[in-house]
Every structure is written in C-alpha cells, then in structure tokens.
DOBA-469692 format. One record per residue (C-alpha): residue in three letters; x, y, z; residue number from 1. Coordinates in Angstrom, 1 decimal. Layout:
// DOBA-469692
["ALA", [X, Y, Z], NUM],
...
This chain:
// DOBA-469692
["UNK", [0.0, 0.0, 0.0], 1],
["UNK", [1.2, 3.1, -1.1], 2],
["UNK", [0.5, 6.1, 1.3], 3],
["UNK", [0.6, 9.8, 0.9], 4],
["UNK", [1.6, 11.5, 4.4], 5],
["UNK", [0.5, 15.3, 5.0], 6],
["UNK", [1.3, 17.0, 8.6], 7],
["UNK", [0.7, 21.1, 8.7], 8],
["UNK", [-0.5, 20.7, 12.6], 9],
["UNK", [2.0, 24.2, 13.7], 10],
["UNK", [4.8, 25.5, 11.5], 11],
["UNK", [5.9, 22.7, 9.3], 12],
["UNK", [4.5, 21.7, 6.1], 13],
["UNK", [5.5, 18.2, 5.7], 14],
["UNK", [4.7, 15.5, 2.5], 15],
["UNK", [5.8, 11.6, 2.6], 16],
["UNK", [5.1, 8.6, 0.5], 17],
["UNK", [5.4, 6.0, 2.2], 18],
["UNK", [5.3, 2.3, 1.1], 19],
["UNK", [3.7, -1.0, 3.5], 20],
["UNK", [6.4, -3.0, 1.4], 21],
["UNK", [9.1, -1.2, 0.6], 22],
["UNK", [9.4, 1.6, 3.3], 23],
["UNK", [9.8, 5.6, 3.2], 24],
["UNK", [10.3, 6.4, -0.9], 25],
["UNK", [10.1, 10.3, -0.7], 26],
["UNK", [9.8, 13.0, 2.0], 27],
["UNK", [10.0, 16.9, 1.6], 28],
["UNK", [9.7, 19.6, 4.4], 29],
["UNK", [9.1, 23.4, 4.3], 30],
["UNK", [9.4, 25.2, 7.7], 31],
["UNK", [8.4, 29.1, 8.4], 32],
["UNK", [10.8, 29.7, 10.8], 33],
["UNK", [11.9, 32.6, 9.0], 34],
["UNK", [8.1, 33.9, 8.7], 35],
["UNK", [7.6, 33.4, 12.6], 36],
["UNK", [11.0, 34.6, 13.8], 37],
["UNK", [10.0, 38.2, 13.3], 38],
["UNK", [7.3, 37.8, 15.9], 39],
["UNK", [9.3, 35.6, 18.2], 40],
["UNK", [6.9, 32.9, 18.2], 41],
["UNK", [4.5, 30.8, 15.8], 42],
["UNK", [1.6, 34.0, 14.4], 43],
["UNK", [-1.6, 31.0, 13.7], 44],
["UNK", [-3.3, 33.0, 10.9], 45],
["UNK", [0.3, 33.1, 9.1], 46],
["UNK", [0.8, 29.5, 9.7], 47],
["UNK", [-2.8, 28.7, 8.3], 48],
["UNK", [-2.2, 31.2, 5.2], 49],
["UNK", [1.1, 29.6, 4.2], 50],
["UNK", [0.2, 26.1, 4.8], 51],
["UNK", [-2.7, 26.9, 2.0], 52],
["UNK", [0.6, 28.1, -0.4], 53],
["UNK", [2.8, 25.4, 0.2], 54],
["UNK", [0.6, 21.8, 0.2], 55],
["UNK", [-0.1, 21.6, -3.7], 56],
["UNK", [3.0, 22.3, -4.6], 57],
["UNK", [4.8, 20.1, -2.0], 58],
["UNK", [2.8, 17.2, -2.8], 59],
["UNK", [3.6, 17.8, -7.1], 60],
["UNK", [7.0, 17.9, -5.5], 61],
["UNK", [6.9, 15.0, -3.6], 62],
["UNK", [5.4, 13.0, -6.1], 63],
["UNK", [8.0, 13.9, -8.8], 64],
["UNK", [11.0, 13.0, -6.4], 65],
["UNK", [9.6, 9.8, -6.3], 66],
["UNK", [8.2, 9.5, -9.8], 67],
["UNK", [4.8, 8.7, -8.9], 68],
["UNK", [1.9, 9.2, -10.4], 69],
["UNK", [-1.5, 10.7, -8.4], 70],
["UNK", [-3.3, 7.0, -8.9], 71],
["UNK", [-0.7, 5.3, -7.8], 72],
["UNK", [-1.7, 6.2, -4.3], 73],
["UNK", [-4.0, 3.5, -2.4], 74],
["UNK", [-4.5, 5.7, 0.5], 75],
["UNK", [-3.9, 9.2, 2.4], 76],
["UNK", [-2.9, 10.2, 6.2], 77],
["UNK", [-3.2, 13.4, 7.3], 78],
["UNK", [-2.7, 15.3, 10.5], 79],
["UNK", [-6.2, 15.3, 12.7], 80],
["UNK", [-5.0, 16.9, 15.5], 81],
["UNK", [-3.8, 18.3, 18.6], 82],
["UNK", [-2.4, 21.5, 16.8], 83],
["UNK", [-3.5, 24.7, 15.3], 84],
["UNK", [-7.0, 24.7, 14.4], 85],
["UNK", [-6.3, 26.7, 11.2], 86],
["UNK", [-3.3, 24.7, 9.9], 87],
["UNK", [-5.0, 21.3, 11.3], 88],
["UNK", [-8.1, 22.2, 9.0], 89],
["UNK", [-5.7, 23.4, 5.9], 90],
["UNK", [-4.0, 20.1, 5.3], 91],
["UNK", [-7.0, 18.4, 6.2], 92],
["UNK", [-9.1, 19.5, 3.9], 93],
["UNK", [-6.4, 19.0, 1.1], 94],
["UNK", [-5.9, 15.8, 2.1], 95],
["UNK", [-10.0, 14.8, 2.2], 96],
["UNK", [-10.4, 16.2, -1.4], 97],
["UNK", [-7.6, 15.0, -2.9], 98],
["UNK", [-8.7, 11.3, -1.4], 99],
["UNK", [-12.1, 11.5, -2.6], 100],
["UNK", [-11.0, 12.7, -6.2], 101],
["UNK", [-8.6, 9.7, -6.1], 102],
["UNK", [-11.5, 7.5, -4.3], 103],
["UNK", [-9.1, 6.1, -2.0], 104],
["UNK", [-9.5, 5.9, 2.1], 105],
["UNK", [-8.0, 8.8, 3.9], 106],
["UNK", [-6.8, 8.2, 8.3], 107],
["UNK", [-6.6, 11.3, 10.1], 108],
["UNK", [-3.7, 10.6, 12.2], 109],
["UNK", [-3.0, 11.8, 15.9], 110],
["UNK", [0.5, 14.0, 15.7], 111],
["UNK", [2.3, 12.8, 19.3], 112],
["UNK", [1.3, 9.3, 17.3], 113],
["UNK", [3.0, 10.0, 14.8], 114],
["UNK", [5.7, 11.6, 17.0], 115],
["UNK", [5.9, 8.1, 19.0], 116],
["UNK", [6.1, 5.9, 16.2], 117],
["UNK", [8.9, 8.0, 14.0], 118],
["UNK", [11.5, 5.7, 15.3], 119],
["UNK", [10.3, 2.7, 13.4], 120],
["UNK", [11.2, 4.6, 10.2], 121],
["UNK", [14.8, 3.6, 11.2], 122],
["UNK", [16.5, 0.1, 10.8], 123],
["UNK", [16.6, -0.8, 14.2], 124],
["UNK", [13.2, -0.3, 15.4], 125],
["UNK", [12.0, -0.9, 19.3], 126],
["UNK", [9.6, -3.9, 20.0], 127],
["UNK", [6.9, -3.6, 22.3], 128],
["UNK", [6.3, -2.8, 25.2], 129],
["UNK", [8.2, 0.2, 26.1], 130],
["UNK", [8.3, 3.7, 27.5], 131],
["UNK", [7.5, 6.5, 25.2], 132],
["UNK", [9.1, 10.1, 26.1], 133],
["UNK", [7.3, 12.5, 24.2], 134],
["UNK", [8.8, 16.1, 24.3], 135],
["UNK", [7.7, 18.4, 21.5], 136],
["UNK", [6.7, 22.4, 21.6], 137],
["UNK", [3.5, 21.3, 23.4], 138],
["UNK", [4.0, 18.4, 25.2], 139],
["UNK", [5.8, 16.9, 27.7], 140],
["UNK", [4.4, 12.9, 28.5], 141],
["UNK", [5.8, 9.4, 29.6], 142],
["UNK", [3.2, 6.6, 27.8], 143],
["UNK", [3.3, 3.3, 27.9], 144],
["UNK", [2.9, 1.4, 24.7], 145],
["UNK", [2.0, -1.6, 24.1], 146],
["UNK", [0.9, -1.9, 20.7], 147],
["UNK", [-0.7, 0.0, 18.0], 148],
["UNK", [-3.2, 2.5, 19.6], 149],
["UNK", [-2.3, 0.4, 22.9], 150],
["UNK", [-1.1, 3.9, 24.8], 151],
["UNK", [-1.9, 4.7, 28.5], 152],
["UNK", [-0.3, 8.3, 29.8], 153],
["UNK", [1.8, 7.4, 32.6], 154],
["UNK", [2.7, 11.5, 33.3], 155],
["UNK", [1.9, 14.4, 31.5], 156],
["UNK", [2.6, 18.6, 32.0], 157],
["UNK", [0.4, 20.1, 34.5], 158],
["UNK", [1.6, 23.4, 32.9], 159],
["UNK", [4.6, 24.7, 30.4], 160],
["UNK", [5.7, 21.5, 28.6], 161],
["UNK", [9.7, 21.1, 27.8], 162],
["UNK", [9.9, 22.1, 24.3], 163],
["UNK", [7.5, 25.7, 25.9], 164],
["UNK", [10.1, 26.5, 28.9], 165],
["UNK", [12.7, 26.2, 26.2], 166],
["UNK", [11.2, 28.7, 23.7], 167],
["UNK", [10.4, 31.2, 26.6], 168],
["UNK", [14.0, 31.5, 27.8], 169],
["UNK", [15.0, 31.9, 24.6], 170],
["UNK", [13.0, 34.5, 24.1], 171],
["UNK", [14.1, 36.0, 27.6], 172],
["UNK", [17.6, 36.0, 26.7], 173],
["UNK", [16.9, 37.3, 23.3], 174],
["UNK", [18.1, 34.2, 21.7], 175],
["UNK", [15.7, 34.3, 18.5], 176],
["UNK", [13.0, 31.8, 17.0], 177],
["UNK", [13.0, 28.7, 17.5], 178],
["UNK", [14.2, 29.1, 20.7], 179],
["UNK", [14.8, 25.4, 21.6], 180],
["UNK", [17.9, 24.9, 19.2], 181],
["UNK", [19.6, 28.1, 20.1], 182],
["UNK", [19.4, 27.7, 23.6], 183],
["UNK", [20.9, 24.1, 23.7], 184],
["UNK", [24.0, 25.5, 21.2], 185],
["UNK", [24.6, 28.8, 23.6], 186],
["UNK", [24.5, 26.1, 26.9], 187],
["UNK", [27.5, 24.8, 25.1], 188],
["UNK", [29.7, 27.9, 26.2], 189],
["UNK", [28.1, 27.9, 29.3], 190],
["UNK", [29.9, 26.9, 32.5], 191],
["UNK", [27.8, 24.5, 34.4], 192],
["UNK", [29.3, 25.1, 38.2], 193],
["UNK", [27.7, 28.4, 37.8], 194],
["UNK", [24.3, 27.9, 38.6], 195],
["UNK", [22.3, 25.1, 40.2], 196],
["UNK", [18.2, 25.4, 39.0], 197],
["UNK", [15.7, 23.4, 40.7], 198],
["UNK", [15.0, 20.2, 38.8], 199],
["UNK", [11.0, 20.5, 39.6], 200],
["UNK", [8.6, 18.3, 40.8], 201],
["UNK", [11.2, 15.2, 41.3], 202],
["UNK", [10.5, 15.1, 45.5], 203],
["UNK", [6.8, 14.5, 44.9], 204],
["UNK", [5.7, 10.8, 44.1], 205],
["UNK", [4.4, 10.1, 40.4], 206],
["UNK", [5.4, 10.9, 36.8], 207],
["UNK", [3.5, 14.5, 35.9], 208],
["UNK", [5.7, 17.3, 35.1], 209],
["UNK", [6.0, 20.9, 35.0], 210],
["UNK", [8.2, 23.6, 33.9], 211],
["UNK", [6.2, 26.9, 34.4], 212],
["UNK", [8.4, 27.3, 38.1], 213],
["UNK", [11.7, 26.7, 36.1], 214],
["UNK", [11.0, 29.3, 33.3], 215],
["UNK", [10.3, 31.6, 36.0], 216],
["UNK", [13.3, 30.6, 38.4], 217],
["UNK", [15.5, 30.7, 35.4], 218],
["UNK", [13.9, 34.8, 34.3], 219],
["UNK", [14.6, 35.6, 38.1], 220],
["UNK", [18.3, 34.5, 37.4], 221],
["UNK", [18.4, 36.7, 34.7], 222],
["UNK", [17.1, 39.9, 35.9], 223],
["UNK", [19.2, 40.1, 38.8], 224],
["UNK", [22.1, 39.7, 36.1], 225],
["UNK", [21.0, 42.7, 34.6], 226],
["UNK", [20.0, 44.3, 37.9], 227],
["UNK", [23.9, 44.2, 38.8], 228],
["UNK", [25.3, 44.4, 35.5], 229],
["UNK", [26.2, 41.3, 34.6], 230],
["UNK", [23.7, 41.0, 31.4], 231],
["UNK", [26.9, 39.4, 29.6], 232],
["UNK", [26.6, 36.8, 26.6], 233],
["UNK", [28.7, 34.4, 29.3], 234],
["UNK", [25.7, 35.1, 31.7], 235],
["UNK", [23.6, 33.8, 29.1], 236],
["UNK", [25.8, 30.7, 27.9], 237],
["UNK", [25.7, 29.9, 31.9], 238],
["UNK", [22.1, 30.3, 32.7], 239],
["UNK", [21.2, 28.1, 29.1], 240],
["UNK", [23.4, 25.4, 31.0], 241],
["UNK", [22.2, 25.3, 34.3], 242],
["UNK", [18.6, 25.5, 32.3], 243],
["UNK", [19.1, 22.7, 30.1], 244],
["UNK", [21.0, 20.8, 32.9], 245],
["UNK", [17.9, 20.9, 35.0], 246],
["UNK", [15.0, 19.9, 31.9], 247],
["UNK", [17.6, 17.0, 31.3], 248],
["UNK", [18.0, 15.5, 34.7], 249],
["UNK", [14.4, 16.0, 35.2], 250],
["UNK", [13.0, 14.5, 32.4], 251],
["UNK", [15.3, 11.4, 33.3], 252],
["UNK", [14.8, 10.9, 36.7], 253],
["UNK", [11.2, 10.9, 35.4], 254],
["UNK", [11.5, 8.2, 33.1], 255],
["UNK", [13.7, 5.9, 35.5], 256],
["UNK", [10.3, 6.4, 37.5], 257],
["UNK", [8.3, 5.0, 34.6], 258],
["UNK", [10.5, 2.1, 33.8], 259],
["UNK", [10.9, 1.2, 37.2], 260],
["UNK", [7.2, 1.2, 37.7], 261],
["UNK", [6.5, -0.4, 34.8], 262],
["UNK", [8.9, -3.4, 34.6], 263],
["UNK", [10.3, -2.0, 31.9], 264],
["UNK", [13.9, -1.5, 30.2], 265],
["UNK", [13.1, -0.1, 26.6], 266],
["UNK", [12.4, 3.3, 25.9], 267],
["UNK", [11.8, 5.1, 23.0], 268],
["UNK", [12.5, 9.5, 23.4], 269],
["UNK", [10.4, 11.2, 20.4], 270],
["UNK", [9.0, 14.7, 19.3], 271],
["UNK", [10.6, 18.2, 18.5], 272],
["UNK", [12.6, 18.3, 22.0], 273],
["UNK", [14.1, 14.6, 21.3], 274],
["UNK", [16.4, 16.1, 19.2], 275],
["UNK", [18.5, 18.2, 22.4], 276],
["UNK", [21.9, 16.8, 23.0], 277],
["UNK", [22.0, 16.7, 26.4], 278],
["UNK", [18.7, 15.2, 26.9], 279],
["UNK", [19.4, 12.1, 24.6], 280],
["UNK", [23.0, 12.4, 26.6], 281],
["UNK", [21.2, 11.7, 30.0], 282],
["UNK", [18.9, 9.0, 29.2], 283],
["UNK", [21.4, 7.3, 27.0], 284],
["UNK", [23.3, 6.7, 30.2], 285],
["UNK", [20.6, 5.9, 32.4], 286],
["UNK", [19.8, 3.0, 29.8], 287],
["UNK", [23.6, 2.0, 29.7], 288],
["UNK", [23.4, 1.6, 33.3], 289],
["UNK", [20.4, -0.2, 33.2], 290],
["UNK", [22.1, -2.2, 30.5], 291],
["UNK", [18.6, -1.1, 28.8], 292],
["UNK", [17.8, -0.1, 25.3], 293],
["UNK", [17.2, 3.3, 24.0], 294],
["UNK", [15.5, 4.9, 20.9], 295],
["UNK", [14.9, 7.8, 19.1], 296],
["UNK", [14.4, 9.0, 15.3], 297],
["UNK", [16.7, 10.7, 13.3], 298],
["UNK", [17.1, 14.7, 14.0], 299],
["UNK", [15.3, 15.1, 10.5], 300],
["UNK", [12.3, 13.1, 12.1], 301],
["UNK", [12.6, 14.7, 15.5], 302],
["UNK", [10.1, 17.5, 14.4], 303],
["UNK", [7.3, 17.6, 12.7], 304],
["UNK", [7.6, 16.0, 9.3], 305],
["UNK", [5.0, 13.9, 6.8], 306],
["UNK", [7.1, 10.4, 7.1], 307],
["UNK", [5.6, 9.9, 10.2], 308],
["UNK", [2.1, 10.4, 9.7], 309],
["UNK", [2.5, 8.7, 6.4], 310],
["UNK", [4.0, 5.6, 8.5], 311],
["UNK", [1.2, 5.8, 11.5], 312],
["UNK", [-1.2, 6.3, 8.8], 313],
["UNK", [-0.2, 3.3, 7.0], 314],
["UNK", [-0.8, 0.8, 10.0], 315],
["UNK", [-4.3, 1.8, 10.7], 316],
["UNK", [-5.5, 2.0, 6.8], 317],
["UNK", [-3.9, -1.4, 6.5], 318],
["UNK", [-5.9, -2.5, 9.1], 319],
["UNK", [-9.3, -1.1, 8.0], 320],
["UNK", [-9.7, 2.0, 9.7], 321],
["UNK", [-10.3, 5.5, 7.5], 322],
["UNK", [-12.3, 8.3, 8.1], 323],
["UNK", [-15.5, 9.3, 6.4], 324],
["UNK", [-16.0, 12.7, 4.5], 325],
["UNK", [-17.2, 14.5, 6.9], 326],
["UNK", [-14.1, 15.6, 8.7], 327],
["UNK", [-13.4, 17.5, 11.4], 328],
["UNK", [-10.0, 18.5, 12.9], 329],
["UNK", [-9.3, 18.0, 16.6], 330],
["UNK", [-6.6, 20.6, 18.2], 331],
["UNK", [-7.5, 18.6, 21.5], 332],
["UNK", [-7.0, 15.1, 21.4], 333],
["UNK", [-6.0, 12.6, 24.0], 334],
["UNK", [-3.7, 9.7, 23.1], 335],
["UNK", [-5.5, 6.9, 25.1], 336],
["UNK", [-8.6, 7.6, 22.5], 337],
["UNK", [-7.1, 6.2, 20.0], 338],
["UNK", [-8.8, 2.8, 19.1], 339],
["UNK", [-6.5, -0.2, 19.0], 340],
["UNK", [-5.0, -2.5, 15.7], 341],
C-alpha cells in the first residue's frame, strides 16, 4: 500500500510517500521559521495562510522526487490533531479532497502518534512494550505502549511542557526563534558550576511534570544579572546550561520512575525536543546503566515532518480504519482515544 503523508498541525509543512512494502520512498519539508521569527513565536493566521501556499505544490514535489503518479496512491494520512485549528483544517481539507478525487480511504492521524512511532522509520526499530518520552513544543508525557493504539499516559505537563520552557528563555535572553535549538548551542559555552536550577517536581511521588516554576526561576536568574550588571553573553551561555542541565535531569529521573514502575527496560524518546543533546546524553546513560535499550528518530524526524504520519497512517488504513468525509479537525485530542489495531 502506497500512502501519501500530510502534517501542517503548527509550523511545518510536511509530504511523505510512504510504502507497507518497501518503506519511506520520498519526504519533503518546508518550515516558516523565518516567517515566525519576526514575531518571536509561531503567528496562527500566518501559519494557516502559508500552509494553503505550500501543500499543492509540495505534494507535485513530492510525487515527482519519487516518480509517482497521483493514482498510484491507495490511500492518504493526514494530521487530525492536537495543533492549530487553522493549519490542522488546511492540510485536512487537502488531504479529504484529494482522497475522494482519487477514491481512496484517507486516516486522520494523531501528531504525538506519529511523533511516538517516527523511530520505526529507522532500521533498528523498538519492540513492544516500552516507555514513550514524548517532548515536542506542546507536550511533555511518559506513555506506555503496548501496541498500536495500545497507549496509556503514565505522566503528562500540568503546565509549560519542555519544548515551551525552552522557547520562553529563549525568548528571555533574546536568543531568537526557534528558541529550543539556540538555547541548547549557547548552553554549550556555558559553565555548568555556575548555577544550580531546581529540577521541579522530582520530591513528589508520580510521573507529571512541570516547567512553568523553572522558566520563572530561570527569568529571576536573569534579571538580577541585569539588575547588577552582569547582562553578559557568558551570563547567558551559563544560565542556558544550568537551564538545560535541569530539563535534562528532570525528564530522566522521570522516566527511571516510569520504567521502574513499569517493569520495563526499553524506551523510546520522540518529538521536537528529542532532538537536544543533552537530553538524549542523560537517558542514554541511564539505559547504559540499566544495560537497557534506547530509541529515538533521526534529527530530521525529530520535528514535525510527513514520514511519520505517512508511517502511523499506513498501519491503521492497512488495518481497515479510515475516516469518512465529513471531517473535522481535533486541536485537543487525548492519546488513550485512539482505538487499537
């Protein structure tokens, strides 16, 4: 079965055709960064607007790369949901029309799905069960899987996720957009026996998480720079240190919890945040201890992209499920609602 993947959930359009028998055949990507970056942050009516510009032409393009013709297709995935309701509804509706001009089945696909499953685009792919670490822009959860659509949320964010606490001090220190990527390259300069943050919520029992206290801990640190004088870029390099130092340790401390809890010794980090050094640093030596095995995507799968809801949407149309045409996008959608294969 041959499946075309379509993901504009945020800032990312992203196309895939991905094949049941012979694997991942094409993928393209086109990010507005560079539209957002102005405004420090992801602008929804932009996103929606150049989501619209970019599908039909990124699908010709996809198509082409792989030299494959429109009714070659058997089937379409597309992004459902959670997201932004306008760019959920943009590649949505492309993907619903172009599906019923083609008279194929179309899957809307949940996005942390297709975040959790990216890994088994790679060779060496994780069996089940396992842990799941999902960190993207908007989430921060621990699941257990245990299958297909077999997901129960161990922890989740009571507040700012990873990939949000990130993006805010970013945009604190004046770092630019996306904040994520040039916080962890500044934390690189930084000198990590300057600062000591709080790594929150690891003295209370359970897996939840929350990072709204650090982001504020972490703008306290740096106002009182600038309150003595100290505003340096050294400053900075040292307080993205101690920062990441602190999301890193938490989030593994957190998923020793899980595994421990679970019976468990495979775990599987995915989403936008996946891709931080120091964070696959940590866990890869907690699993090394634990003489446990650890798995992650790619950095070109880390954030959003079509392969992976070409991939989850392959394994649920090959198993009968589709969507009818009346569709509807879902910007709030839990994981543990997805039905089973």
């Amino acid at each position: 079965m041959l499946v075309l993947g379509i993901e504009s959930s945020c800032d990312e359009t992203g196309i895939a055709l991905y094949d049941t028998d012979r694997g991942l055949i094409a993928d393209t990507l086109y990010t507005q960064a560079e539209l957002h970056a102005q405004y420090g942050g992801v602008v929804p009516e932009l996103a929606s607007r150049d989501h619209i510009r970019k599908l039909t032409p990124l699908i010709l393009q996809t198509l082409e790369q792989a030299n494959v013709k429109r009714q070659d297709i058997d089937g379409i995935a597309y992004t459902k949901g959670p997201g932004l309701m306008g760019a959920l509804l943009s590649g949505t509706s492309v993907a619903r029309s172009l599906a019923y001009a083609l008279k194929v089945p179309a899957v809307g696909v949940h996005h942390m799905e297709g975040h959790l499953l990216a890994p088994m685009l790679e060779e060496a792919q994780p069996e089940f069960p396992f842990i799941c670490l999902l960190v993207s822009g908007g989430h921060s959860m621990i699941v257990r899987v245990d299958g297909f659509g077999q997901y129960k949320v161990l922890g989740d964010t009571l507040d700012d996720a990873a990939g949000e606490a990130f993006d805010k001090t970013a945009k604190l220190l004046d770092l630019g957009y996306p904040g994520g990527p040039n916080v962890s390259n500044l934390a690189l300069k930084g000198n990590s026996d300057r600062y000591q943050f709080p790594r929150p919520m690891i003295d209370r029992p359970g897996l939840d998480m929350s990072f709204s206290g650090l982001k504020t801990y972490t703008r306290n640190t740096w106002l009182k720079a600038v309150k003595d004088n100290d505003a340096t870029e050294q400053t900075k390099a040292d307080i993205c240190r101690a920062f990441e130092v602190a999301v890193s340790e938490t989030l593994t401390i957190k998923c020793k919890r899980a595994l421990e809890q679970e019976g468990l010794n495979r775990i599987v980090i995915a989403g936008g945040v996946s891709a931080n050094r120091a964070i696959r640093e940590k866990l890869s030596q907690l699993m090394e201890k634990r003489r446990g095995e650890i798995f992650y995507p790619r950095l070109q799968f880390c954030t959003d992209n079509g392969a992976m809801i070409a991939y989850a949407g392959a394994q649920r149309l090959l198993a009968g499920q589709s969507n009818d045409l009346n569709f509807a996008a879902n910007p709030r959608w839990s994981l543990e609602d997805l039905p089973a294969l």
